[in-house]
C-alpha positions in Angstrom: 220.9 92.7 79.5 217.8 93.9 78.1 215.7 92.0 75.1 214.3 93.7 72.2 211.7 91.3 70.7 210.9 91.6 67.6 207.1 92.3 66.0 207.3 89.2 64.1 208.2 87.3 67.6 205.1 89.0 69.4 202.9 88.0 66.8 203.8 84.4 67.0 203.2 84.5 70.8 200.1 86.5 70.9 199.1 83.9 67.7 198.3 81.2 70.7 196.0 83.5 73.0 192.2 84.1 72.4 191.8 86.9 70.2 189.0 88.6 72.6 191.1 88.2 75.8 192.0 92.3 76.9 196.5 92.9 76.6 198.1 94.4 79.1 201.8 95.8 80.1 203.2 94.3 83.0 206.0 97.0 84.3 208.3 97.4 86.4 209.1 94.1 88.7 209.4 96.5 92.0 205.9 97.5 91.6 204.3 94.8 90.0 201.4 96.4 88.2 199.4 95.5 85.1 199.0 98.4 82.8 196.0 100.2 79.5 197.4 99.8 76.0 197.0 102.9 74.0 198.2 103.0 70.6 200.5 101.1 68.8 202.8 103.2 67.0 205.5 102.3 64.2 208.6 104.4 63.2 209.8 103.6 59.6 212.2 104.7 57.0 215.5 105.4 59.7 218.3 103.3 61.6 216.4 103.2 64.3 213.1 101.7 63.0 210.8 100.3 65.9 207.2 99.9 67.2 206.0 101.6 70.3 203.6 100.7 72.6 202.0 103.7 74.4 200.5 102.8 78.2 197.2 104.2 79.0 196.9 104.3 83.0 196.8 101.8 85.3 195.0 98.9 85.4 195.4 97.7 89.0 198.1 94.9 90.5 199.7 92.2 88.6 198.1 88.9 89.7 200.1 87.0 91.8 200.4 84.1 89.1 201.9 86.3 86.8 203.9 87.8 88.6 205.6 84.1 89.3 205.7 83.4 85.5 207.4 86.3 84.9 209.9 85.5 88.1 208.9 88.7 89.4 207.8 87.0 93.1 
């Protein structure tokens, strides 16, 4: 079952990381690949309120470490 996290629960997580250290989108567990951020975009005022995060190419292979941490191996 999918997970939506919340903004307030990515903050808190990204609140521990160094603040110059690059972000990336790990997708898609078949083809492990790390992936550009974009834009961050947020839809207000409906229902269906969310953030969007927009990729930006490809970024090369998810490292093999990761790829463990997120059970992906």
């Amino acid at each position: 079952m999918p997970y939506a996290l919340t903004v307030g629960q990515l903050i808190r997580q990204l609140q521990t990381a160094d603040p110059e250290l690059p972000v990336y989108l790990a997708v898609n567990p078949d083809w492990p690949y790390a992936h550009h951020i974009a834009r961050v975009v947020a839809l207000t005022g409906s229902e269906t309120g969310a953030v969007y995060v927009a990729e930006n190419g490809q970024a090369g292979v998810l490292p093999h470490s990761i790829r463990t941490e997120l059970a992906w191996s």
